[in-house]
N, CA, C and O atoms as CSV, one atom per row, in Angstrom:
chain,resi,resn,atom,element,x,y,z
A,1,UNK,N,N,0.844,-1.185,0.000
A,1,UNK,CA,C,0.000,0.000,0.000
A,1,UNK,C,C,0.888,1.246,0.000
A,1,UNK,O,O,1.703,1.394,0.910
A,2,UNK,N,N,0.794,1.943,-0.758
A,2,UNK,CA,C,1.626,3.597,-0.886
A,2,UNK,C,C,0.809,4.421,0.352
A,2,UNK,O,O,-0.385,4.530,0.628
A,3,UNK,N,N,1.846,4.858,0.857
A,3,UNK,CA,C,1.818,5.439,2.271
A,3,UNK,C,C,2.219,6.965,2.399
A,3,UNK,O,O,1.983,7.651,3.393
A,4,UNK,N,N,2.678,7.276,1.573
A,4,UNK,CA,C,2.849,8.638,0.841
A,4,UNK,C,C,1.598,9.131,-0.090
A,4,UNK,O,O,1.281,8.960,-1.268
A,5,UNK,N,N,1.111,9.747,0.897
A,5,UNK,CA,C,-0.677,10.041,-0.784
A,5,UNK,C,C,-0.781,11.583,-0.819
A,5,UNK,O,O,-0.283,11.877,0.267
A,6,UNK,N,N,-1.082,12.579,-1.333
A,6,UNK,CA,C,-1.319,13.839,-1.426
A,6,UNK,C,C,-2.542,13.789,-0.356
A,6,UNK,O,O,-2.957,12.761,0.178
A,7,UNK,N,N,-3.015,15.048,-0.159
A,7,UNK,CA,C,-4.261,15.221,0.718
A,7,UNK,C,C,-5.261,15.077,-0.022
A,7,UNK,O,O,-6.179,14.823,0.758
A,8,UNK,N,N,-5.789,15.083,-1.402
A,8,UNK,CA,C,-6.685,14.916,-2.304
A,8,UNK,C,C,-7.244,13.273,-2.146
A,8,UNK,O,O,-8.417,12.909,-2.236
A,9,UNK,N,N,-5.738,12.193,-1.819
A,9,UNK,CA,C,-6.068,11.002,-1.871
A,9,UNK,C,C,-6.631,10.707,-0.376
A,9,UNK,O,O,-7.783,10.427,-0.043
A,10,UNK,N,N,-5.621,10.837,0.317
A,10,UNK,CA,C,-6.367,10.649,2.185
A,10,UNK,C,C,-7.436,11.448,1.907
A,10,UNK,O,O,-8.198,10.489,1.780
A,11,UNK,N,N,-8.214,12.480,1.684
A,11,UNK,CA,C,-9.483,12.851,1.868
A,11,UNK,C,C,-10.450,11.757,1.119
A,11,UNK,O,O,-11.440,11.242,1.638
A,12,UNK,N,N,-10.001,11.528,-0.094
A,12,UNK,CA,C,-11.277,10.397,-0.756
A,12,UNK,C,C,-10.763,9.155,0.147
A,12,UNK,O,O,-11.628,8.290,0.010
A,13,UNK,N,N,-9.891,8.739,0.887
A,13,UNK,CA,C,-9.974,7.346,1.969
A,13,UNK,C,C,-10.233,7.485,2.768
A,13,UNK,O,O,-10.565,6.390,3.222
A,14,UNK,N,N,-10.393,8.397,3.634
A,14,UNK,CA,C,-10.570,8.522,5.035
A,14,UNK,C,C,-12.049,9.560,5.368
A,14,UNK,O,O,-12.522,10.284,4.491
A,15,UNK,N,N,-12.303,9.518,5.980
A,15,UNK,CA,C,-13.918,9.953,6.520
A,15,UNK,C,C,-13.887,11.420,6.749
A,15,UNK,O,O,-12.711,11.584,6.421
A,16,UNK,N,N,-14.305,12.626,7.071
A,16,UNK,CA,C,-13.933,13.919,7.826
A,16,UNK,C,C,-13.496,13.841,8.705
A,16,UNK,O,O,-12.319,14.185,8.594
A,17,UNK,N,N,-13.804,13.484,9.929
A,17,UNK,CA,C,-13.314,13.055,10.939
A,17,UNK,C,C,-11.851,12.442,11.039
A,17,UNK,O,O,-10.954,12.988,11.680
A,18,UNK,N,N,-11.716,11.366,10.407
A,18,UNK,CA,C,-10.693,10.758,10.055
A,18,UNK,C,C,-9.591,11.495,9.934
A,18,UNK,O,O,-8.578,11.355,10.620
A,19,UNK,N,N,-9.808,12.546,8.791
A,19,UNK,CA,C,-9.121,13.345,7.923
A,19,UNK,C,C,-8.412,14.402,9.006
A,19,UNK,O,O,-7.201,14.275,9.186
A,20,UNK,N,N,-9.050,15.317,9.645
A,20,UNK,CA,C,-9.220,15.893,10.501
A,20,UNK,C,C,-8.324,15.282,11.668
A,20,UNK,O,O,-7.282,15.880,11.935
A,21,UNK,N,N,-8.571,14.422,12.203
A,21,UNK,CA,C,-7.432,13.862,13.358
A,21,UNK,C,C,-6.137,13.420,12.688
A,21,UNK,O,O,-5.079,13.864,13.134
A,22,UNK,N,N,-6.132,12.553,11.616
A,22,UNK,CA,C,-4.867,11.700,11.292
A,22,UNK,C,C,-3.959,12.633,10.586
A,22,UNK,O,O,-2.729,12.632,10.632
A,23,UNK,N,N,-4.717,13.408,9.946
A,23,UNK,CA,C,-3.572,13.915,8.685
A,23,UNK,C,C,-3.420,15.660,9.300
A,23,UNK,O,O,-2.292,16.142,9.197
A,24,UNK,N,N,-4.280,16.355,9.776
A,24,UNK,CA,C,-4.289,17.747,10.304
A,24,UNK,C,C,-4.295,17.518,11.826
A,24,UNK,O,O,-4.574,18.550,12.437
A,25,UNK,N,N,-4.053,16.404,12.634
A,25,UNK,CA,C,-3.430,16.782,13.994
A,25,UNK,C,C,-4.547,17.289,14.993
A,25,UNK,O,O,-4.312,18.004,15.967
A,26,UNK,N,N,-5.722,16.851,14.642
A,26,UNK,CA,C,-7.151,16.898,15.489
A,26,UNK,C,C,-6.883,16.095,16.877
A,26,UNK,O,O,-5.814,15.612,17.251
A,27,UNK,N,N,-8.475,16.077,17.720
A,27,UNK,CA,C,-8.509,15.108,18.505
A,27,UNK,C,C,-9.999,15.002,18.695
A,27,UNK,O,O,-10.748,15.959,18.499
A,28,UNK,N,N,-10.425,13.761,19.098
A,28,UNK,CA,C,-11.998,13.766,18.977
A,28,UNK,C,C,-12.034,13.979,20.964
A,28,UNK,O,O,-11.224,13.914,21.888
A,29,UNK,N,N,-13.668,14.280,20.758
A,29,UNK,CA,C,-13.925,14.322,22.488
A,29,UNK,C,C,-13.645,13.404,23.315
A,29,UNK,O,O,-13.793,12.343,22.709
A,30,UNK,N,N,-13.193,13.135,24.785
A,30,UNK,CA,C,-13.021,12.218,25.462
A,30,UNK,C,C,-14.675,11.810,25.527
A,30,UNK,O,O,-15.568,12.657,25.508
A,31,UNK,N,N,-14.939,10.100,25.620
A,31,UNK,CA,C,-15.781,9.146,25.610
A,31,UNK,C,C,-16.612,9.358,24.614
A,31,UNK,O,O,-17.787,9.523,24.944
A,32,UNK,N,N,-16.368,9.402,23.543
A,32,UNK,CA,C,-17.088,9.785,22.252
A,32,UNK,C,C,-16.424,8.905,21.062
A,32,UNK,O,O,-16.895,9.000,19.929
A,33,UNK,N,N,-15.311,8.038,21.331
A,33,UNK,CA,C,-14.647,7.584,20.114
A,33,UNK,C,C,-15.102,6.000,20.173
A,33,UNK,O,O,-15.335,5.638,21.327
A,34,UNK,N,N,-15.254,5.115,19.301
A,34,UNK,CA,C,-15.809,3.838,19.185
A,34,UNK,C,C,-14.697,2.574,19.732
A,34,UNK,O,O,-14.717,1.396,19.376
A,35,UNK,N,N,-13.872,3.140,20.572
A,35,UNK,CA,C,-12.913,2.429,21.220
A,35,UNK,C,C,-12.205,1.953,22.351
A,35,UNK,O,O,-11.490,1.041,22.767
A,36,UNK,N,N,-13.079,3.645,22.812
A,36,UNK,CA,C,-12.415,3.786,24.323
A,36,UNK,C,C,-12.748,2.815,25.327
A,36,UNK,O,O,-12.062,2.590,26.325
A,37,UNK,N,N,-13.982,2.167,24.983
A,37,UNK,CA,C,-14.190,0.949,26.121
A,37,UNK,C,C,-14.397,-0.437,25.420
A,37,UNK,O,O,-15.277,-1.240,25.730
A,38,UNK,N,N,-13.386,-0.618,24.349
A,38,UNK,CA,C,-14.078,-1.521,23.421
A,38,UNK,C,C,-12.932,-2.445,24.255
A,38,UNK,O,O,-11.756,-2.092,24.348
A,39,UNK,N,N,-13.436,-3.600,24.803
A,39,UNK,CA,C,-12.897,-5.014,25.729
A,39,UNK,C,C,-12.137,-6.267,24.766
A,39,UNK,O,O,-11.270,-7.065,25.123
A,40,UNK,N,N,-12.762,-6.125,23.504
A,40,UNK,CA,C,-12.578,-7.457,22.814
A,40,UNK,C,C,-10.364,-7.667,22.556
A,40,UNK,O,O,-9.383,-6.924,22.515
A,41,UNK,N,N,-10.632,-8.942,22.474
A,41,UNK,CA,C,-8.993,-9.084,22.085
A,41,UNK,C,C,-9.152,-9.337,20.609
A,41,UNK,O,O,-9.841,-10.035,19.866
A,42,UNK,N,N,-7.843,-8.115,20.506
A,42,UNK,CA,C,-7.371,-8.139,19.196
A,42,UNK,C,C,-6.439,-7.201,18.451
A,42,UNK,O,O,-5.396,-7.128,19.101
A,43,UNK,N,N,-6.389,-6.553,17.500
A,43,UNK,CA,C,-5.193,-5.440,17.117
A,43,UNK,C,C,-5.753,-4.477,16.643
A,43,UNK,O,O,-6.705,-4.477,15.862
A,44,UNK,N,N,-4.980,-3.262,17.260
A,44,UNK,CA,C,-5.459,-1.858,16.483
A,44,UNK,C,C,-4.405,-1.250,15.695
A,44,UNK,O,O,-3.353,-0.786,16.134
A,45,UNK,N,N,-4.795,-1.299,14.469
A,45,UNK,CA,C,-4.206,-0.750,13.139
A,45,UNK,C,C,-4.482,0.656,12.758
A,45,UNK,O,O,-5.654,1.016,12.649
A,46,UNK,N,N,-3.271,1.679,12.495
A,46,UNK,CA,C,-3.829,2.565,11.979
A,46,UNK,C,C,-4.757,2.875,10.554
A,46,UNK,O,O,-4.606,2.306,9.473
A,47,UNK,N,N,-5.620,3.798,10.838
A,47,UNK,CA,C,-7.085,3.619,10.020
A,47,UNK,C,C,-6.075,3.838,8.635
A,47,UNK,O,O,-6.294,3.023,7.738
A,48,UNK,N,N,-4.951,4.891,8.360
A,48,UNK,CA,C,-5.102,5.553,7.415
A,48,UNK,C,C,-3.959,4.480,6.123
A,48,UNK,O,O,-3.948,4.510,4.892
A,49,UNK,N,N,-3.081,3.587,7.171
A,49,UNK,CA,C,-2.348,2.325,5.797
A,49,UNK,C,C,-2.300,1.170,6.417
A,49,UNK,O,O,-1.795,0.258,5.762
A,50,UNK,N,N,-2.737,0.874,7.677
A,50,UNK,CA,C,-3.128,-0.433,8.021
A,50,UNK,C,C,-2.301,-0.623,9.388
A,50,UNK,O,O,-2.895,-1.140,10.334
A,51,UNK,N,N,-0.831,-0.193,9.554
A,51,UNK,CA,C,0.234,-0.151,10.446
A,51,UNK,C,C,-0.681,-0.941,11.581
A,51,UNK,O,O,-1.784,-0.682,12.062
A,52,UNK,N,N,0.372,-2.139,11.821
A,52,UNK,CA,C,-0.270,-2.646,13.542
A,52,UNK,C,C,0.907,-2.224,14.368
A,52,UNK,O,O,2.129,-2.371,14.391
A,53,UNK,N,N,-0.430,-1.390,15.302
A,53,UNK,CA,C,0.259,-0.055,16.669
A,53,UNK,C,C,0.165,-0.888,17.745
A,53,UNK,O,O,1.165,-1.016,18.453
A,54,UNK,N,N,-1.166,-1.678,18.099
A,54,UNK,CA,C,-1.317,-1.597,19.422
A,54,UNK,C,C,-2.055,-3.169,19.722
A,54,UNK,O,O,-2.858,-3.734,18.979
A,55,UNK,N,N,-1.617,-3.578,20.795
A,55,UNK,CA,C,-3.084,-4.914,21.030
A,55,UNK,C,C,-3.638,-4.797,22.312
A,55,UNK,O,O,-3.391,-4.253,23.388
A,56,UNK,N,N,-4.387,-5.435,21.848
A,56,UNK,CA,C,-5.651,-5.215,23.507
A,56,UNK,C,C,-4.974,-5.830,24.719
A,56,UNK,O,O,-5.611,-5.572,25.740
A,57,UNK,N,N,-4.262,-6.308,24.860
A,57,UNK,CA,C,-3.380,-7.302,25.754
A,57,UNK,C,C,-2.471,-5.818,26.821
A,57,UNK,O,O,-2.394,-5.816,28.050
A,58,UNK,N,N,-1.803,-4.520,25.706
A,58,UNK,CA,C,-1.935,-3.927,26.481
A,58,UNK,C,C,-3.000,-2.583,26.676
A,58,UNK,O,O,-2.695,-1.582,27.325
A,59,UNK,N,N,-4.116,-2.753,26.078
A,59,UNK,CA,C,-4.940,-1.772,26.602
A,59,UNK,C,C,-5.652,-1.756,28.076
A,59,UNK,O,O,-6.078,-2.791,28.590
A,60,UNK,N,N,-5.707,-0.915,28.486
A,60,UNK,CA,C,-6.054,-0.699,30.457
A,60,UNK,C,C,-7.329,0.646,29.943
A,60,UNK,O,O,-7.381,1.388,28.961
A,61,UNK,N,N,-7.935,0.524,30.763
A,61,UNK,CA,C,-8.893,1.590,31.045
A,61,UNK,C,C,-8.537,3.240,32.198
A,61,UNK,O,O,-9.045,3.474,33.294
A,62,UNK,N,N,-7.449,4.172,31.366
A,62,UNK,CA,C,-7.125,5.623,32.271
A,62,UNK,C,C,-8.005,6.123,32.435
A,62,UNK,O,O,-7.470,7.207,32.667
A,63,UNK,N,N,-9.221,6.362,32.554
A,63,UNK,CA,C,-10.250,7.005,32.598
A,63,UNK,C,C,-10.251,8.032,32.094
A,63,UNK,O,O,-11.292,8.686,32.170
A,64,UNK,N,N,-9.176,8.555,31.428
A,64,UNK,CA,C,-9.559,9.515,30.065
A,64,UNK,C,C,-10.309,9.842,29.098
A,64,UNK,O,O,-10.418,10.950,28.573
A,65,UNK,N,N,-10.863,8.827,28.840
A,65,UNK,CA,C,-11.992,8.642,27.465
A,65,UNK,C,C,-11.113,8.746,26.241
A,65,UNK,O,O,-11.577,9.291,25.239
A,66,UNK,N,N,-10.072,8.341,26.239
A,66,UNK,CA,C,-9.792,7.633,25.074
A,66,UNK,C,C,-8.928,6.710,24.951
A,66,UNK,O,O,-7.799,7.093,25.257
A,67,UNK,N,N,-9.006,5.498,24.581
A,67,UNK,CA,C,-8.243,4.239,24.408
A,67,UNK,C,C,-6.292,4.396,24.851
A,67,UNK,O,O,-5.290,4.920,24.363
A,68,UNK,N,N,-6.597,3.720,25.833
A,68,UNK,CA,C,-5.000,4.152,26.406
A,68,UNK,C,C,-4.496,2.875,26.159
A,68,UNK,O,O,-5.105,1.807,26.093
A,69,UNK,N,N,-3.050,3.171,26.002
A,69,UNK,CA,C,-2.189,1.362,25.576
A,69,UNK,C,C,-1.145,2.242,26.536
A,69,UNK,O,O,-0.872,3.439,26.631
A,70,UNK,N,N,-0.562,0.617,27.414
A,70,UNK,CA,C,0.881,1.053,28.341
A,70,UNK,C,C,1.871,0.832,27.396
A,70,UNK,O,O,2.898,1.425,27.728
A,71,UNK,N,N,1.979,0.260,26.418
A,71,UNK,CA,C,3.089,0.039,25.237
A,71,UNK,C,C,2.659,-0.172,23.565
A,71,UNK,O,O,1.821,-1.000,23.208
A,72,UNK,N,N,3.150,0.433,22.941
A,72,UNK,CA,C,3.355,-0.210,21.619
A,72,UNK,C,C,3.863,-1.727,20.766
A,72,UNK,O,O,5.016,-2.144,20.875
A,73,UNK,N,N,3.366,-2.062,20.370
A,73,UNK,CA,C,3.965,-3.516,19.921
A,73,UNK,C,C,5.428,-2.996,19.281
A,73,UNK,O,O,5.962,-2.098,18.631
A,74,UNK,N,N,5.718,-4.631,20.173
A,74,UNK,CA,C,7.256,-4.265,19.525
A,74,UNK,C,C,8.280,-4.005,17.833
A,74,UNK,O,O,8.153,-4.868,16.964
A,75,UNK,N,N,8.767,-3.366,17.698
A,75,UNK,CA,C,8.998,-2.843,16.411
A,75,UNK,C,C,7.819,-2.039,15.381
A,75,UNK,O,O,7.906,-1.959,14.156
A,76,UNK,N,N,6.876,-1.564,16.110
A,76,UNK,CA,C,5.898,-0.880,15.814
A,76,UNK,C,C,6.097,0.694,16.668
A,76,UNK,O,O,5.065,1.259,16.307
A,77,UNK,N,N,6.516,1.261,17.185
A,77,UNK,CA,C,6.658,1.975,17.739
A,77,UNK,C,C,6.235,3.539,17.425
A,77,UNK,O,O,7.143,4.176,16.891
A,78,UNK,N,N,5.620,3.905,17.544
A,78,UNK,CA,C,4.997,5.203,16.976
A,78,UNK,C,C,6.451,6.301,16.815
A,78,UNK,O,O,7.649,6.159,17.056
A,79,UNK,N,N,5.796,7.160,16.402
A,79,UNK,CA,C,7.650,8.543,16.009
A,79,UNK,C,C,7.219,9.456,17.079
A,79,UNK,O,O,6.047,9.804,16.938
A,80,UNK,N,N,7.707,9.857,17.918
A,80,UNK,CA,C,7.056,10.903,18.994
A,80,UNK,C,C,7.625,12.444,18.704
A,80,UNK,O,O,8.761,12.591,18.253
A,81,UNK,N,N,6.964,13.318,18.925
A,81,UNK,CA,C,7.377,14.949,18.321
A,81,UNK,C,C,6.914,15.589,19.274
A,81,UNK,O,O,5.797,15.322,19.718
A,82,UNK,N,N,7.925,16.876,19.940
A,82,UNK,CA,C,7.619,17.297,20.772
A,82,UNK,C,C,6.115,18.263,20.229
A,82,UNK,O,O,5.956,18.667,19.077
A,83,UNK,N,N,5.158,18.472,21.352
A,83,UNK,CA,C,4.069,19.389,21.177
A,83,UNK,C,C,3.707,20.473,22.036
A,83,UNK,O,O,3.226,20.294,23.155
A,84,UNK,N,N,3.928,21.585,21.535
A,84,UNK,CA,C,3.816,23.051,22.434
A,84,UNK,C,C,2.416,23.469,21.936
A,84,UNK,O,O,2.125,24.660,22.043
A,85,UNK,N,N,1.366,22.465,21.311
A,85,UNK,CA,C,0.269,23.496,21.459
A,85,UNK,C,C,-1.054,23.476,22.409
A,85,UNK,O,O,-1.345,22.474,23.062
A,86,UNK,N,N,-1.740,24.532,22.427
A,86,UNK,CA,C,-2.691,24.604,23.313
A,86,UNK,C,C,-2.063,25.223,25.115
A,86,UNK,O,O,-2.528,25.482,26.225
A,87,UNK,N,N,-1.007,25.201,24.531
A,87,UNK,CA,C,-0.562,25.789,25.956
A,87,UNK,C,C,-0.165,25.084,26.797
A,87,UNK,O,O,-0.127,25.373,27.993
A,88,UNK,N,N,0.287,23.767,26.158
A,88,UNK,CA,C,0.752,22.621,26.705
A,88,UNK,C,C,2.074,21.979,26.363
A,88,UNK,O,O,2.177,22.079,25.140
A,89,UNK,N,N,3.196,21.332,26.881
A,89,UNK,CA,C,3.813,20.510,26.408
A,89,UNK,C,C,3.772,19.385,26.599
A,89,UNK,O,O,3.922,19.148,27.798
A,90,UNK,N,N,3.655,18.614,26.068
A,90,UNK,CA,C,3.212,16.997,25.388
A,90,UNK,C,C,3.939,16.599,24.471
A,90,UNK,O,O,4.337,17.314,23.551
A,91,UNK,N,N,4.203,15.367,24.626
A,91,UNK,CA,C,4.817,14.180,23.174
A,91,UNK,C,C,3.359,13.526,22.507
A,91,UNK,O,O,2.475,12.761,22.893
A,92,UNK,N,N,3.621,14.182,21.474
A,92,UNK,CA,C,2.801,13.937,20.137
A,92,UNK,C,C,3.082,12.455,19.631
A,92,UNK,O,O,4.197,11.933,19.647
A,93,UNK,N,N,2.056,11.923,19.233
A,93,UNK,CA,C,2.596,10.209,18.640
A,93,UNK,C,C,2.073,9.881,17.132
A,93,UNK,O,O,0.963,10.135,16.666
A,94,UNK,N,N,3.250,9.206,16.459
A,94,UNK,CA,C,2.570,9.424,14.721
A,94,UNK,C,C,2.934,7.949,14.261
A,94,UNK,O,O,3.821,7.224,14.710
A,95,UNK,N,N,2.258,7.761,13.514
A,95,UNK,CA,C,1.987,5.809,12.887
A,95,UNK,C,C,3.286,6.620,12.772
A,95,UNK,O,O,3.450,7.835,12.875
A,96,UNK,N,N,4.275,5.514,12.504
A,96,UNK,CA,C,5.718,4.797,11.814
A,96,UNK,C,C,5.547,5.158,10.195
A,96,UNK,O,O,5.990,5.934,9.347
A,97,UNK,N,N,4.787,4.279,10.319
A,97,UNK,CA,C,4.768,4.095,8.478
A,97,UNK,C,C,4.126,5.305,7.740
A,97,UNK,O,O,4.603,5.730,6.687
A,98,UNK,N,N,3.232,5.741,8.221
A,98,UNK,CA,C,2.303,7.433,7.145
A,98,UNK,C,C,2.314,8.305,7.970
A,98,UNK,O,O,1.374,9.100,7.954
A,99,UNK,N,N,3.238,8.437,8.839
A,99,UNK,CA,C,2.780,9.848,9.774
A,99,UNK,C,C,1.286,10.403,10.458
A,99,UNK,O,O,1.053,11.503,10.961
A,100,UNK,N,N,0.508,9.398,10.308
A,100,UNK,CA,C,-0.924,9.962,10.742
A,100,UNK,C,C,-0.667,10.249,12.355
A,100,UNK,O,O,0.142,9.623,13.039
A,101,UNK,N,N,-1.421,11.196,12.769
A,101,UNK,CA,C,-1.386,11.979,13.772
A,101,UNK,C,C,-2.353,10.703,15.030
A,101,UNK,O,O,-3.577,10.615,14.940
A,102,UNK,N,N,-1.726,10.029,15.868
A,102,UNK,CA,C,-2.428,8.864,16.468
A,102,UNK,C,C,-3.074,9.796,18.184
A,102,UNK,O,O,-3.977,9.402,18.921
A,103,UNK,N,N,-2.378,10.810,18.313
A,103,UNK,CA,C,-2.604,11.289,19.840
A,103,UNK,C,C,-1.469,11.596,20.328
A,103,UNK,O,O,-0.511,12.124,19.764
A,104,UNK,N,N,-1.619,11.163,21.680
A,104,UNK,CA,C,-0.053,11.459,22.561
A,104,UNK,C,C,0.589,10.779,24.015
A,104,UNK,O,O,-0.232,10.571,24.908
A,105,UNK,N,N,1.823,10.480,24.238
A,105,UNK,CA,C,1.992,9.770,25.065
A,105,UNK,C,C,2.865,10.397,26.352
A,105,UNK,O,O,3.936,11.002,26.398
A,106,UNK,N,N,1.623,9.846,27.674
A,106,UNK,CA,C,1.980,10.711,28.944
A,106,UNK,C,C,2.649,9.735,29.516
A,106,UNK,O,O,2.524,8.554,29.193
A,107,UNK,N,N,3.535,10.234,30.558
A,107,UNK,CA,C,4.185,9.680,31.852
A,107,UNK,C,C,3.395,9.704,33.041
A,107,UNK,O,O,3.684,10.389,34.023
A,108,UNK,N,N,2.467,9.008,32.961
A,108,UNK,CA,C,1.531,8.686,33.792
A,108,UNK,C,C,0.749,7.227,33.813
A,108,UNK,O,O,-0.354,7.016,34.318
A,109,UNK,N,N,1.388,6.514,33.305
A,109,UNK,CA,C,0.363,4.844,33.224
A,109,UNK,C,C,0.932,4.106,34.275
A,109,UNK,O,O,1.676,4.343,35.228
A,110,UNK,N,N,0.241,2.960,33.713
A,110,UNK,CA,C,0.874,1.722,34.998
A,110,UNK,C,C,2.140,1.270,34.845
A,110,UNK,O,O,2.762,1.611,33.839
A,111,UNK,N,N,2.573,0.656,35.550
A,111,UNK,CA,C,3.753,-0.577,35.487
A,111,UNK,C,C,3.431,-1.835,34.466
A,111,UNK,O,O,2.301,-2.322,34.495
A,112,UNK,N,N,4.302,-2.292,33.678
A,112,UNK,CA,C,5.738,-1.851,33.870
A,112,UNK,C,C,6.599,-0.491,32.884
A,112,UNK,O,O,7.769,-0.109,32.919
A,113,UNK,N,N,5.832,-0.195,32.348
A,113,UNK,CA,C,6.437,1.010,31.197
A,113,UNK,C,C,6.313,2.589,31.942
A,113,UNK,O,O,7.263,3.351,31.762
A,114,UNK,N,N,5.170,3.051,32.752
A,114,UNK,CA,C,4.931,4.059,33.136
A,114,UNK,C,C,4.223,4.824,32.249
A,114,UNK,O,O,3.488,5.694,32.716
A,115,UNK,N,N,4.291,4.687,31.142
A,115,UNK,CA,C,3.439,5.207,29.910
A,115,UNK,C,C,2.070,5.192,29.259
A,115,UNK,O,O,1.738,4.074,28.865
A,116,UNK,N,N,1.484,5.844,29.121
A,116,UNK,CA,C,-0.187,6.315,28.678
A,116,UNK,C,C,-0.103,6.728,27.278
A,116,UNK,O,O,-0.265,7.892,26.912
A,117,UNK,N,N,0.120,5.878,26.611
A,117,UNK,CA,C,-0.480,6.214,24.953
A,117,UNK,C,C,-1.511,6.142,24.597
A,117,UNK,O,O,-1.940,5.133,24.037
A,118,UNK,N,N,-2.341,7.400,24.866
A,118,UNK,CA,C,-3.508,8.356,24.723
A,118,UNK,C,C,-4.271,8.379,23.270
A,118,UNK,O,O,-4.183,9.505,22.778
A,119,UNK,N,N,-4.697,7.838,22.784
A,119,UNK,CA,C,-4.848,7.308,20.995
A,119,UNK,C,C,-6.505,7.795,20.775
A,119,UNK,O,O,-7.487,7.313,21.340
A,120,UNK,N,N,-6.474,8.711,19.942
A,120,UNK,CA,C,-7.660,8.542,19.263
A,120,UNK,C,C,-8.563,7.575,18.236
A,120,UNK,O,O,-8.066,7.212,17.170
A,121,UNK,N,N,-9.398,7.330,18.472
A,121,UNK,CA,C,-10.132,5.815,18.294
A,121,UNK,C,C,-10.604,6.180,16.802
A,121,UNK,O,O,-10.977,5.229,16.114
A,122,UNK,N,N,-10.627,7.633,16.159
A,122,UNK,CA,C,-10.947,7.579,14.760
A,122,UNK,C,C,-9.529,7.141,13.923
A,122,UNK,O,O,-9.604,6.699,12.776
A,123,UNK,N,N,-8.229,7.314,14.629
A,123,UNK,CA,C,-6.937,7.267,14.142
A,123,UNK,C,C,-6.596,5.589,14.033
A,123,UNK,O,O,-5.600,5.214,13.415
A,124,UNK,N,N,-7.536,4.609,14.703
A,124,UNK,CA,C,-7.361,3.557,14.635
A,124,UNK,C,C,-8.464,2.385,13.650
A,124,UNK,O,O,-9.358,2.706,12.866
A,125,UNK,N,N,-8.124,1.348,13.937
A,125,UNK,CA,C,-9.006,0.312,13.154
A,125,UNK,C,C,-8.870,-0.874,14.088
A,125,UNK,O,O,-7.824,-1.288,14.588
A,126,UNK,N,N,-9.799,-1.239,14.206
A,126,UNK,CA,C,-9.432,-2.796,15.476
A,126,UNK,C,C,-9.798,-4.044,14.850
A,126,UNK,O,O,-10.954,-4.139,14.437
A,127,UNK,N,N,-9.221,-4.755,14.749
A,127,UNK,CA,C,-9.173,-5.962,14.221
A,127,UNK,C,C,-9.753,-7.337,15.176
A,127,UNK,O,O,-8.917,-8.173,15.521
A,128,UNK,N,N,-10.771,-7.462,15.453
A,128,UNK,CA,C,-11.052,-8.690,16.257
A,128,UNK,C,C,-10.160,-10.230,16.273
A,128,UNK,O,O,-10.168,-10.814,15.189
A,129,UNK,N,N,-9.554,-10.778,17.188
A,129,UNK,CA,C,-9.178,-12.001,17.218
A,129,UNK,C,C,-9.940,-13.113,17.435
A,129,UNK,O,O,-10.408,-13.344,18.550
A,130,UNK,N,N,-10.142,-13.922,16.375
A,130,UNK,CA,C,-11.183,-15.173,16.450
A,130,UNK,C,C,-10.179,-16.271,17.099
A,130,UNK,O,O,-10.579,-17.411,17.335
């Protein structure tokens, strides 16, 4: 899959919403995204070239309202960029493979990583395990 697309192409693949978080650096409302309490085992892929980010194995419930993982699968690792906006500083987190804009990761989770990768649930795709 070409992972490099102009914005003409991610807009005809991806939804508004979609578009809006992954590729322009959005975020949807906390408890509003189709993920944040989704229990099932299995893998979350980014929506916008497929990239497997995350599995339910480590998703935990931060009470954030949006899908938190204590780690990334290994050799999957998101690109982190520092973020000064909103009046905040934060590490920004971006698929590996297309740069889509996934959320951001705090120093605040459980053991054993300490880490809260904060993910917006339109930036993902979940894959059920049968």
């Amino acid at each position: 899959m070409n992972k490099k697309k102009s914005d003409e192409e991610w807009k005809s693949q991806l939804t508004a919403e979609q578009y809006r978080i992954t590729r322009q650096g959005g975020t949807e409302r906390a408890f509003t995204g189709k993920y944040y309490n989704n229990k099932e085992t299995g893998m979350y892929h980014c929506v916008c070239c497929g990239e497997p980010l995350f599995s339910s194995a480590e998703k935990y419930d931060s009470g954030s309202g949006w899908p938190s993982f204590w780690r990334p699968l290994d050799g999957h690792g998101p690109a982190e960029l520092r973020d000064t906006s909103h009046g905040m500083i934060r590490v920004e987190v971006r698929c590996p493979a297309c740069d889509a804009h996934l959320g951001h990761v705090f120093e605040d989770g459980p053991q054993p990583t300490g880490l809260r990768y904060c993910i917006n649930s339109e930036s993902l795709n979940f894959q059920r395990e049968d």
